[in-house]
NUKE-11482 format. One record per residue (C-alpha): residue in three letters; x, y, z. Coordinates in steps of 0.25 Angstrom, whole numbers, always signed. Layout:
BEGIN
PADO  rest   east  north     up
PADO   ala      X      Y      Z
...
//
This chain:
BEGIN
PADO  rest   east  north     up
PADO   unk   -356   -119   -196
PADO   unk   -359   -120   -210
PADO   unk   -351   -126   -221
PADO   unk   -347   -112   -226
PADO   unk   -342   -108   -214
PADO   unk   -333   -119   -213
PADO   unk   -328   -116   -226
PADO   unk   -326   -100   -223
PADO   unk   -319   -105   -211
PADO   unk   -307   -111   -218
PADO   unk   -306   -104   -229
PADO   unk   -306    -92   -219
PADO   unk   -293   -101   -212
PADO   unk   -288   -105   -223
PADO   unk   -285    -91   -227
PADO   unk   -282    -85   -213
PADO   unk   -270    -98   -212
PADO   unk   -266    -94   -229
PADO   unk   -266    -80   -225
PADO   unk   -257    -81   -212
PADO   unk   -247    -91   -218
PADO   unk   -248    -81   -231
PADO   unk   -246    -67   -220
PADO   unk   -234    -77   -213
PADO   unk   -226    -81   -225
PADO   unk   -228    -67   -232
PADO   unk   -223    -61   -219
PADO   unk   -211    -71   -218
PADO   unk   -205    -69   -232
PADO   unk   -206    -54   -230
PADO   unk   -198    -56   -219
PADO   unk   -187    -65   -226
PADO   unk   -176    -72   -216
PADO   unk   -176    -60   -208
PADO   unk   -183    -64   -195
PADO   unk   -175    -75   -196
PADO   unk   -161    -68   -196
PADO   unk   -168    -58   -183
PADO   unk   -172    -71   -175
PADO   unk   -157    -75   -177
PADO   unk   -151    -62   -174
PADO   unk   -161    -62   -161
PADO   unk   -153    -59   -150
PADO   unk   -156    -64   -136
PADO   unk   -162    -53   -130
PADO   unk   -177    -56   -127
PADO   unk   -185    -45   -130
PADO   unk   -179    -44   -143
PADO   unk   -180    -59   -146
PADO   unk   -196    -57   -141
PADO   unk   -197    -47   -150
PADO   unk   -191    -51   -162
PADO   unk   -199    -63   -159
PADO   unk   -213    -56   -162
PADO   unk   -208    -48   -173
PADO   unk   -204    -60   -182
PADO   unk   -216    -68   -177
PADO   unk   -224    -55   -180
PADO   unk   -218    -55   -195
PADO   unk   -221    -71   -198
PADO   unk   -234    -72   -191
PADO   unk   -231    -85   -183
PADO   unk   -224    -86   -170
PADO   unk   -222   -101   -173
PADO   unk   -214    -97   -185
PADO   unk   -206    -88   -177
PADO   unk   -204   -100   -168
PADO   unk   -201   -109   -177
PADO   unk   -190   -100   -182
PADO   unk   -185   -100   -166
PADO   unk   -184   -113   -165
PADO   unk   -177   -116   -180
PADO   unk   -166   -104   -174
PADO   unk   -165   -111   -162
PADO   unk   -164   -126   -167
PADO   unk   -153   -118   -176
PADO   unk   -145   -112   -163
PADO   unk   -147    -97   -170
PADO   unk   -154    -94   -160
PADO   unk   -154    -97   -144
PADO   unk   -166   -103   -135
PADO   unk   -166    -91   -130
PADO   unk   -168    -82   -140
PADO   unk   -179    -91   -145
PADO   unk   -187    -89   -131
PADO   unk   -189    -73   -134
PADO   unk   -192    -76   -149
PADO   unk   -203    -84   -147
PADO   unk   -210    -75   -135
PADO   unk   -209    -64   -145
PADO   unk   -215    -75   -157
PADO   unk   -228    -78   -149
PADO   unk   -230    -60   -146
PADO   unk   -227    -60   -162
PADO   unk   -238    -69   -167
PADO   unk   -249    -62   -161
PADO   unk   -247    -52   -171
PADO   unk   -256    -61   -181
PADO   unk   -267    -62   -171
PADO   unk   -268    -46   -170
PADO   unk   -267    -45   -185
PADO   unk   -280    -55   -186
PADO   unk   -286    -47   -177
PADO   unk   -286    -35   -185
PADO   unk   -300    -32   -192
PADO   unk   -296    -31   -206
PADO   unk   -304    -41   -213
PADO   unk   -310    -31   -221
PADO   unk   -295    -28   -229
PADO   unk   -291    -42   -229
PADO   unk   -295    -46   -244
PADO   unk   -287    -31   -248
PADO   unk   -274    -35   -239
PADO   unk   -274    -49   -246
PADO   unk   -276    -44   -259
PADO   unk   -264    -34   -257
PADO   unk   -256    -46   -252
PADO   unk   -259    -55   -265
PADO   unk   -258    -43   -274
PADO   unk   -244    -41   -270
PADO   unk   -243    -56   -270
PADO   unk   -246    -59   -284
PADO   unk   -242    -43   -290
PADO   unk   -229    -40   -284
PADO   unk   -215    -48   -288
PADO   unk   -208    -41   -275
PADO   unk   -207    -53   -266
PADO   unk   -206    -44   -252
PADO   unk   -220    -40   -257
PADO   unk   -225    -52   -261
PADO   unk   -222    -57   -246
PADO   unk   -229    -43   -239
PADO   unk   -242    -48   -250
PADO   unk   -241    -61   -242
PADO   unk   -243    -55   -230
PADO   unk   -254    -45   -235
PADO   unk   -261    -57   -243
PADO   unk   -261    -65   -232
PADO   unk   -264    -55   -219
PADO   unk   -276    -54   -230
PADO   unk   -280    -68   -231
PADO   unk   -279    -70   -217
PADO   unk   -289    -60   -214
PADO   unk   -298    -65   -224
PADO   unk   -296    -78   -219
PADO   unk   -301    -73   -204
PADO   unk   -313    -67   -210
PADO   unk   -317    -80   -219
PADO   unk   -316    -87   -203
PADO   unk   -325    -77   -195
PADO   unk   -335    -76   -205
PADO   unk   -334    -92   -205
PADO   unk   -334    -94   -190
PADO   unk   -346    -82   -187
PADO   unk   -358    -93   -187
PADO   unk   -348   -101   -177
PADO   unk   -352    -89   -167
PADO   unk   -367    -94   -166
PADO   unk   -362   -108   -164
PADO   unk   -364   -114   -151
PADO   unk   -356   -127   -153
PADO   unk   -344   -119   -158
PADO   unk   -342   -107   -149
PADO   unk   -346   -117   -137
PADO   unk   -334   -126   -142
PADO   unk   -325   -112   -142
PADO   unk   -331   -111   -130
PADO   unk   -323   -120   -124
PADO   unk   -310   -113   -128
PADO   unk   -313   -105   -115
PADO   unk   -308   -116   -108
PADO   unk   -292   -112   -106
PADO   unk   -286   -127   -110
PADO   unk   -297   -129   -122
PADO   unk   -294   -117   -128
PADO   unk   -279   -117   -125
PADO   unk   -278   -132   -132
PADO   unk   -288   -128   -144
PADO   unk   -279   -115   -146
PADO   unk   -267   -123   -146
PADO   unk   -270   -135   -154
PADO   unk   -276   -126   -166
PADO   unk   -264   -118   -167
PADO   unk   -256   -131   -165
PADO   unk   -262   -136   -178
PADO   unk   -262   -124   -187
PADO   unk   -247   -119   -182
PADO   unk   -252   -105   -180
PADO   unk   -255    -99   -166
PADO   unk   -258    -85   -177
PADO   unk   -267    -94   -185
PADO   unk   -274   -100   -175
PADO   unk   -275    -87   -167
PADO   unk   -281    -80   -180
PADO   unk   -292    -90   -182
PADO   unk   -294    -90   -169
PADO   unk   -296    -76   -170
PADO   unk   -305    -77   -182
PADO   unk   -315    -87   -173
PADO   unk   -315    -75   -164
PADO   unk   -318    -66   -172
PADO   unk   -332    -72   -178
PADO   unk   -336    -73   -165
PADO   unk   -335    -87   -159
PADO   unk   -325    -86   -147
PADO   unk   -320    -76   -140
PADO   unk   -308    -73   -131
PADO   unk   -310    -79   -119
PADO   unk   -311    -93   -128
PADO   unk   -302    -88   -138
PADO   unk   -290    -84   -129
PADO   unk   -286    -98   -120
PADO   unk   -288   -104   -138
PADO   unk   -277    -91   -140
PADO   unk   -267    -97   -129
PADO   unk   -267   -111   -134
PADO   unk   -264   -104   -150
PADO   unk   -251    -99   -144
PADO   unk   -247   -114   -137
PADO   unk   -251   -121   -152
PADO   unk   -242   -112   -160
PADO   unk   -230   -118   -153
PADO   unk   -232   -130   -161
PADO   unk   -226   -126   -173
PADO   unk   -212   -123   -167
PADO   unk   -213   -137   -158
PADO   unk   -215   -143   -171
PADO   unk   -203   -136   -177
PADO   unk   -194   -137   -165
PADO   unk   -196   -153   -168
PADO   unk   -182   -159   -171
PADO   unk   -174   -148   -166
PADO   unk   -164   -144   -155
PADO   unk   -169   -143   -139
PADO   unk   -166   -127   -142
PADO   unk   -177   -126   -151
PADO   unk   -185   -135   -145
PADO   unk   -184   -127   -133
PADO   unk   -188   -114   -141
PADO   unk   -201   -124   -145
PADO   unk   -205   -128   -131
PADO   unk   -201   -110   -127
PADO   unk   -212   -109   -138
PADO   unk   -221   -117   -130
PADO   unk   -219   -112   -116
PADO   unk   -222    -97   -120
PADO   unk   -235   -101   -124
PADO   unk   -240   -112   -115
PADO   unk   -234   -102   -103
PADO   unk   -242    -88   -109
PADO   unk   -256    -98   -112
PADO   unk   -254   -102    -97
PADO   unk   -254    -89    -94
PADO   unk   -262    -82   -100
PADO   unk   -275    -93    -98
PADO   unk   -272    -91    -84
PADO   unk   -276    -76    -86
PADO   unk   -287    -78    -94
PADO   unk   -293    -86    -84
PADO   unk   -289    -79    -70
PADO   unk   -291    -65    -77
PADO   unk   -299    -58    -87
PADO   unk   -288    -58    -97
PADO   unk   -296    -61   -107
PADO   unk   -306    -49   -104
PADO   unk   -295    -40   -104
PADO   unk   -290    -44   -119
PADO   unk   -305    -44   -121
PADO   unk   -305    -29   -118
PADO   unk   -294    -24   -128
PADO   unk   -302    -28   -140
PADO   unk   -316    -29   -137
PADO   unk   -324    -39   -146
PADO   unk   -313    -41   -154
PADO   unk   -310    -56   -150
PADO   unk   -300    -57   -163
PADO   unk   -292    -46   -157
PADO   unk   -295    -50   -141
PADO   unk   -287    -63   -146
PADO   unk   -275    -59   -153
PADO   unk   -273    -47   -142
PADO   unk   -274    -61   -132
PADO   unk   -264    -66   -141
PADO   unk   -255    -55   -140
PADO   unk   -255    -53   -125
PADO   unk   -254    -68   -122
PADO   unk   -240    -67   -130
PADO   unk   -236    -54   -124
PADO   unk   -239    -56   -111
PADO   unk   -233    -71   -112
PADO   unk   -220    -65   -119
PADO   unk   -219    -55   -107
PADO   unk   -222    -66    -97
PADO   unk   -209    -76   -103
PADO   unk   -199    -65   -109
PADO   unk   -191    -63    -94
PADO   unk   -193    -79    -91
PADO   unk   -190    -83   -107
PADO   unk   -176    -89   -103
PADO   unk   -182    -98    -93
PADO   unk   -193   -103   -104
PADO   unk   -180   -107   -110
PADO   unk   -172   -114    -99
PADO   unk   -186   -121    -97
PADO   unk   -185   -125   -112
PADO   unk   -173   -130   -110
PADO   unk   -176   -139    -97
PADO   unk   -189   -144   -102
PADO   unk   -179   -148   -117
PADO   unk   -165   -153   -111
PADO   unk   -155   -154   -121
PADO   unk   -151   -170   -122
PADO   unk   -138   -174   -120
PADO   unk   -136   -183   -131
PADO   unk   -129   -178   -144
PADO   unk   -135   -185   -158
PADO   unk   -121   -180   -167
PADO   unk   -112   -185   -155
PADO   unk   -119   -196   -158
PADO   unk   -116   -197   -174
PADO   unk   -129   -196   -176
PADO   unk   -131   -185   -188
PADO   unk   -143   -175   -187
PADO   unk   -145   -162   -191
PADO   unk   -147   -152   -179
PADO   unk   -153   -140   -185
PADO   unk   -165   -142   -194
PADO   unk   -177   -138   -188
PADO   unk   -188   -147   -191
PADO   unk   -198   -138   -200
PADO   unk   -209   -150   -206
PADO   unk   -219   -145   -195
PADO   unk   -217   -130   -197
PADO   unk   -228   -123   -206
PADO   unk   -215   -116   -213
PADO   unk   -226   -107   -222
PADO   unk   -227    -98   -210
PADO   unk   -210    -96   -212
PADO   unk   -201    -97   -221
PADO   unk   -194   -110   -217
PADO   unk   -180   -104   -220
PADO   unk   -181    -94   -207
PADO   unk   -185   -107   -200
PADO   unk   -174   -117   -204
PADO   unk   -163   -109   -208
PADO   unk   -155   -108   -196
PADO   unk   -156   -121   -192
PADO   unk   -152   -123   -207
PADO   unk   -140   -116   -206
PADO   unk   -135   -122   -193
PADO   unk   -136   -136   -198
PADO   unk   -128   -129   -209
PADO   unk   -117   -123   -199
PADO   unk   -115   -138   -194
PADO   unk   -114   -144   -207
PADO   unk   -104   -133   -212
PADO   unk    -96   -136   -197
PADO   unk    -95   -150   -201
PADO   unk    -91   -147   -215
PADO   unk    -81   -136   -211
PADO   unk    -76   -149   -202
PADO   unk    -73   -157   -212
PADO   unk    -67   -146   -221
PADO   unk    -55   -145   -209
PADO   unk    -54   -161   -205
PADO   unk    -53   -162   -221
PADO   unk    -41   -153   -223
PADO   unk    -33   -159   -209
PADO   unk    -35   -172   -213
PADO   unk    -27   -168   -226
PADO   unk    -16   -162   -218
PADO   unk    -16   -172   -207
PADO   unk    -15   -182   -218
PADO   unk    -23   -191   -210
PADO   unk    -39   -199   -211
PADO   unk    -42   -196   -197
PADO   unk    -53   -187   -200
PADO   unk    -58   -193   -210
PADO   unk    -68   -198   -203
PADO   unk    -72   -187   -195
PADO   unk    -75   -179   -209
PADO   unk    -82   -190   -215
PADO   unk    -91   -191   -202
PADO   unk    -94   -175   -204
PADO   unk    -94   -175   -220
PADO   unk   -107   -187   -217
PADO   unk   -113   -177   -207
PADO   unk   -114   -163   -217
PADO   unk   -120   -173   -229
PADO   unk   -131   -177   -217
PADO   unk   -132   -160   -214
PADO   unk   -133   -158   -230
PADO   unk   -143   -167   -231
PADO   unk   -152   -164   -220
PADO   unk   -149   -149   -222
PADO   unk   -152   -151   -238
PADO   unk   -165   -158   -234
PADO   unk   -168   -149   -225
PADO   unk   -169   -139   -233
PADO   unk   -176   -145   -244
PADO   unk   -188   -148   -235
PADO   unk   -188   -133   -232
PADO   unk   -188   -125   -244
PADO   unk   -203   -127   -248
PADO   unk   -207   -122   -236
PADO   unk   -198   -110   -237
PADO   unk   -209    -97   -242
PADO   unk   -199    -86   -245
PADO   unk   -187    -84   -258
PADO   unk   -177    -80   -246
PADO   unk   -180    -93   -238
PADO   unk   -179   -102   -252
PADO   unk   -164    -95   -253
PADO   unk   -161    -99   -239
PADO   unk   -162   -112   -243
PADO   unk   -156   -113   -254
PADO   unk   -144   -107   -247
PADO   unk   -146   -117   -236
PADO   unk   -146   -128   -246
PADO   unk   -133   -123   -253
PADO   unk   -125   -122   -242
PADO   unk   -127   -135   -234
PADO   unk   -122   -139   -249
PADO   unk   -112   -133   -248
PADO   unk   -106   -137   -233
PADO   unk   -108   -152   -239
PADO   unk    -99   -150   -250
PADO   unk    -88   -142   -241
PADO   unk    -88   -156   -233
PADO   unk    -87   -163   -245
PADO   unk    -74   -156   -250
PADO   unk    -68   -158   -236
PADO   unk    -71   -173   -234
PADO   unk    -65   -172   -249
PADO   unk    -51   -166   -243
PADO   unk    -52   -176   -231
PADO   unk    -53   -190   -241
PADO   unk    -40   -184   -248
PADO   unk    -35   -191   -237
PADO   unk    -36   -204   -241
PADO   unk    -27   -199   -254
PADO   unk    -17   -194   -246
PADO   unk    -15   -207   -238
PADO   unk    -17   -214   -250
PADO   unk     -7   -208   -259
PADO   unk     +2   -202   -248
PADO   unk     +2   -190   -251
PADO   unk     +8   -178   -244
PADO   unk     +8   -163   -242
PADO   unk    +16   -154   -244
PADO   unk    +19   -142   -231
PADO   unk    +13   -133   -242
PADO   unk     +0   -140   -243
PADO   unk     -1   -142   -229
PADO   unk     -1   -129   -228
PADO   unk    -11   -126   -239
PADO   unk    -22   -138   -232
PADO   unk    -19   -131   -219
PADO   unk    -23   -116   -226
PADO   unk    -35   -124   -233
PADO   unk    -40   -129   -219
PADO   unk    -39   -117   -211
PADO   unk    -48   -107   -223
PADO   unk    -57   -119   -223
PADO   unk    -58   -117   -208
PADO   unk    -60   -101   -209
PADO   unk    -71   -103   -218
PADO   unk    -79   -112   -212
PADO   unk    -76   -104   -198
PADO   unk    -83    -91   -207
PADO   unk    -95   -101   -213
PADO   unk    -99   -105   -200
PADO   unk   -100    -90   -195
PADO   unk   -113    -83   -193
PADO   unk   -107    -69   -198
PADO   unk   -113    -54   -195
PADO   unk   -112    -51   -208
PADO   unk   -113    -64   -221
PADO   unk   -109    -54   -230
PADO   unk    -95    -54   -225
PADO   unk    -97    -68   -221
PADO   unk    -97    -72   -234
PADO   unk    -86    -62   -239
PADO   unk    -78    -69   -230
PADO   unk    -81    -82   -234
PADO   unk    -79    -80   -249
PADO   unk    -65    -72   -246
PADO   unk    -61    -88   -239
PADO   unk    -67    -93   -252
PADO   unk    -59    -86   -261
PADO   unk    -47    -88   -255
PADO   unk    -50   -103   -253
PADO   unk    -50   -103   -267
PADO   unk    -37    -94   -268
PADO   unk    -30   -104   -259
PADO   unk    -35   -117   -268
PADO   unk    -28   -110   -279
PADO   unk    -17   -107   -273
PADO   unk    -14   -120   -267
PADO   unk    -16   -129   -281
PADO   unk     -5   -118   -285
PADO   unk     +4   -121   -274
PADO   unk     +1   -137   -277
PADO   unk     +4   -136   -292
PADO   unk    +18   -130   -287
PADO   unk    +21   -141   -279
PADO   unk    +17   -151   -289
PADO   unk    +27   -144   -298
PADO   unk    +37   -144   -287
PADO   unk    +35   -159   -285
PADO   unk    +29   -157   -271
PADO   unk    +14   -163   -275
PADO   unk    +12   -177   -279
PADO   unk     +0   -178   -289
PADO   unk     -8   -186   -279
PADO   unk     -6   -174   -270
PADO   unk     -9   -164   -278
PADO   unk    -22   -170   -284
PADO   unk    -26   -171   -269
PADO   unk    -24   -156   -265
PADO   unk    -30   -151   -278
PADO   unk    -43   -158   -274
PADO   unk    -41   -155   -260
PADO   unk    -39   -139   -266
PADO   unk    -53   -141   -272
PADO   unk    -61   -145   -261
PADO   unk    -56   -134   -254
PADO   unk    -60   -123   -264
PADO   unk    -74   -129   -263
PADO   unk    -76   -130   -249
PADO   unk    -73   -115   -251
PADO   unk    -82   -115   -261
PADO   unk    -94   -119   -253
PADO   unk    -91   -111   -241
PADO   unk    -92   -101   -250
PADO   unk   -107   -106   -258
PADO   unk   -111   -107   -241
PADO   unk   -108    -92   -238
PADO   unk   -116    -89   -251
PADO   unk   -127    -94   -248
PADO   unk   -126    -90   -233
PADO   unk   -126    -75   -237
PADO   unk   -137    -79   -247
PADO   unk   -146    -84   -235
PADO   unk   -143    -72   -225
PADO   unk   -145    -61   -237
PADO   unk   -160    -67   -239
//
C-alpha cells in the first residue's frame, strides 16, 4: 500500500468521524432539551419506552449517547430500572439508522449537501438553521469522507496479506473480538460500522467476514455507558450491565444462525452485491430480531441485573461520611456527541433537591430553636449547614467542569440557572443558622418574647414550611408553580413589614427591650431573604424548563 493511500485513508477518516460528530451535534442542538424532557415523561409501558427509545437514538445518531442519558436519569431516580430496560432495546433498533444512511449511494451529491450545510453555516444568523446546516454540512463530509476511504482501501483488494488477515474475521471469536475492541476504542458502534462499511465497499471483505466483525461492533459500544455508569448507584449500574446483556445475548444468538443456517445468504439476497447495504440490513435485523427476542423477558434481564449487582447493606451518610449521591461521572464520555446538560441535568437537580431538604431543615430547627428558647439543636443544624456548604461546593464544581463541554446556548442557560440556584439554597441555610445562633443572644442577655411574638415566629415557621413543601414539588405546570411561589414571596414580605410595625408599637408601649428588639429586627431580615432566594430558585427553575 502506497504512501498516498495511507494518507487518503485518514484524511478520508478523519472526515467520516468530523462529519458524524458534526451530523450528531447539529442534530442534538435542533433538538434542544426535548428528548430529555420525553425520556422523563416516559411512562412504563414497553412498547412505547422501545419506541421512544429509537426515535431519540435515531435523532442523536448514537445509541451510547442515548444510553448515557439512561443511565444519568436513572443514577438521578427520574426514571425507574424498568423504564431504562425498553429504552435501551429501542436505542440499539435506533442506531442503525446511521448504518442505512451510509449505505445510500449518494457520494456523488455529497460536496453539493455539505456546501448547503456550510452556506447556511456561515450565511444565516437564525440559529435553528445554523443547527440543520450542521446536520447537512456534516451528512456531506461524512460522505465525502467514505469515498476518500474506498478509493484508499481499492489497491487493499489485490493484496493477498491483507484480505488473507480479513480472512480470518470468518472465524466467529476473531471477528467478534476485532469488532468489539475497535468500537471499544473509537466509542462508536455507528463509526465503526460505517468504516466498516466503507472497507466493504472497495471491495476487501464481504459479508460472511464482515457480519461476526458487525456482532462484536454492537458488544464494544456498551463501553461508553460502562464507563459513564462508573461511580454511580447499583440502579445505573444495572441499567450499564442490561446494556451489556442485550448485546452479548442477540451476538450469541445470531453467530449461532450464521453458522447452523444460511442466514448470511438469506441477507445476501436482499441486496445483491451491495456488501455496504447486506451490513447495515444485518445490522438492522440483528437489533430487531434481538429486541423482539427480549421485549416479553425485559423484566427478567432486570431481576437478573439486580442478582448479578446486590444492593450493600452498609450506608455511607449513616456513617457521617459526606458524599454527593447523584453526579454522574462524565470525564470518560465523549460529550461532543450530546449536550452534556441533557446528560447531567437530572442528577444535578436531585443533588439539588437534597440540598434544598437539608436547607429547608435548617430553616424550621432555626425558628423552634427561637421559640423553644433552647441550644439543643444547635448542633443538629450546624451538622446540616457543614453538609449544604459540602453540596455547593461539589455541585459548583461540578458544573464548572461541565460547561465547556456543553455545545448548545440552551444548555449554557441551564447551567447558569443550576449554578444560581445551588447559590441560592446555600444562602437560605445561612440565614437560617443565622436565626438559630440568635440563641446564644437570648441566653446571654435573657431575653424574652412576648405571646404576640410567639405567635408571629410560629406564622414565620409554618409560610417557610409551605414554601419549601411547594419548592420541592415537581408541578404539572411551572408556570403556576412559580405564581404560587411568588404570591408566598410577596406575602413574606408583607408579613416582615407588618411584624417590625407590630414591634415598634410594642417598644412604644414598653413591651420590647432594646436587646430584643435588635434581635427580631435582624431575625425579620433573614427571613425576608430566605424569601428572597426561594423566590431567585423558582426563577431560574422556570428559566430552565422554558429552554
Amino acid at each position: 500500500m502506497e504512501t498516498t493511500n495511507i494518507m487518503g485513508l485518514l484524511g478520508g477518516l478523519a472526515l467520516f468521524l468530523y462529519g458524524m460528530q458534526m451530523m450528531s451535534t447539529g442534530l442534538e442542538a435542533a433538538a434542544g432539551n426535548k428528548m430529555k424532557t420525553i425520556l422523563e415523561k416516559l411512562t412504563a409501558n414497553r412498547f412505547m419506552g422501545v419506541l421512544v427509545g429509537a426515535l431519540i437514538t435515531a435523532v442523536i445518531q448514537s445509541s451510547s449517547a442515548t444510553t448515557v442519558m439512561v443511565v444519568g436519569f436513572v443514577n438521578s431516580g427520574m426514571m425507574t430500572l424498568n423504564q431504562a430496560i425498553w429504552i435501551i432495546m429501542g436505542a440499539n433498533i435506533g442506531t442503525t439508522i446511521t448504518g442505512q444512511l451510509i449505505a445510500l449511494d449518494v457520494g456523488e451529491l455529497a460536496p453539493l449537501v455539505a456546501f448547503i450545510g456550510v452556506a447556511a453555516i456561515v450565511f444565516m444568523k437564525n440559529e435553528k438553521i445554523k443547527h440543520i446546516g450542521e446536520i447537512f454540512a456534516g451528512l456531506g463530509v461524512l460522505f465525502i469522507g467514505m469515498d476518500m476511504m474506498g478509493a484508499a482501501m481499492k489497491p487493499l483488494a489485490a493484496s493477498e496479506t491483507f484480505v488473507g488477515l480479513l480472512t480470518k474475521f470468518e472465524n466467529p471469536i476473531l471477528g467478534i473480538l476485532a469488532g468489539a475492541a475497535f468500537t471499544a476504542i473509537i466509542q462508536s458502534s455507528s463509526a465503526s460500522i460505517g468504516i466498516l462499511q466503507a472497507l466493504a465497499g472497495s471491495g476487501v471483505i464481504a459479508l460472511n467476514g464482515a457480519a461476526f466483525v458487525l456482532f462484536g461492533q454492537n458488544i464494544g459500544t456498551c463501553i461508553t455507558a460502562f464507563l459513564a455508569s462508573i461511580g454511580t448507584s447499583k440502579n445505573a449500574k444495572r441499567a450499564t450491565l442490561i446494556h451489556i446483556m442485550f448485546n452479548v445475548i442477540g451476538t450469541v444468538i445470531f453467530t449461532i444462525l450464521c453458522i447452523a443456517t444460511p442466514l448470511i445468504s438469506i441477507v445476501e439476497s436482499w441486496s445483491p452485491g451491495d456488501v455496504p447495504k447486506q451490513i447495515a440490513n444485518m445490522h438492522t435485523f440483528f437489533n430487531i430480531v434481538t429486541t423482539l427476542l427480549l421485549l416479553p423477558v425485559g423484566t427478567y434481564l432486570g431481576r437478573l441485573a439486580q442478582l448479578i449487582l446486590k444492593d450493600k447493606d452498609t450506608n455511607a451518610e449513616e456513617q457521617g461520611v459526606m458524599k454527593v449521591r447523584y453526579l454522574l461521572d462524565v470525564k470518560h464520555i465523549n460529550t461532543d456527541k450530546i449536550g452534556a446538560a441533557v446528560v447531567c441535568m437530572g442528577g444535578i437537580k436531585k443533588e439539588l433537591l437534597r440540598m434544598m431538604a437539608m436547607a429547608g431543615d435548617n430553616v424550621r430547627l432555626a425558628f423552634e430553636t427561637i421559640e423553644e428558647g433552647t441550644k439543643d439543636k444547635l448542633g443538629t443544624i450546624e451538622e446540616k449547614e457543614v453538609y449544604v456548604d459540602f453540596l455547593n461546593k461539589e455541585i459548583t464544581k461540578y458544573i464548572t467542569s461541565l460547561v465547556p463541554a456543553e455545545t448548545t446556548a440552551a444548555g449554557g442557560q441551564i447551567f447558569n440557572s443550576l449554578f444560581s440556584i445551588t447559590g441560592n439554597i446555600e444562602r437560605i441555610s445561612d440565614h437560617a443558622t443565622n436565626i438559630a445562633e440568635y440563641s446564644n443572644m437570648i441566653t446571654e442577655k435573657k431575653i424574652t418574647f412576648s405571646e404576640q411574638t410567639h405567635v408571629e415566629l410560629k406564622e414565620m415557621k409554618d409560610i417557610c414550611k409551605d414554601l419549601f413543601e411547594i419548592l420541592m414539588e415537581t408541578p404539572e405546570d411551572y408556570n403556576i408553580w412559580h405564581k404560587m411561589i411568588a404570591d408566598m414571596e410577596q406575602e413574606i414580605d408583607d408579613m416582615t413589614l407588618r411584624f417590625r410595625n407590630n414591634m415598634y408599637s410594642r417598644i412604644q408601649s414598653g413591651l420590647c427591650s432594646y436587646d430584643g428588639s435588635i434581635l427580631f429586627s435582624e431575625m425579620l431580615t433573614d427571613f425576608e431573604r430566605i424569601g428572597d432566594h426561594a423566590l431567585n430558585i423558582a426563577n431560574e427553575t422556570l428559566k430552565m424548563e422554558n429552554q
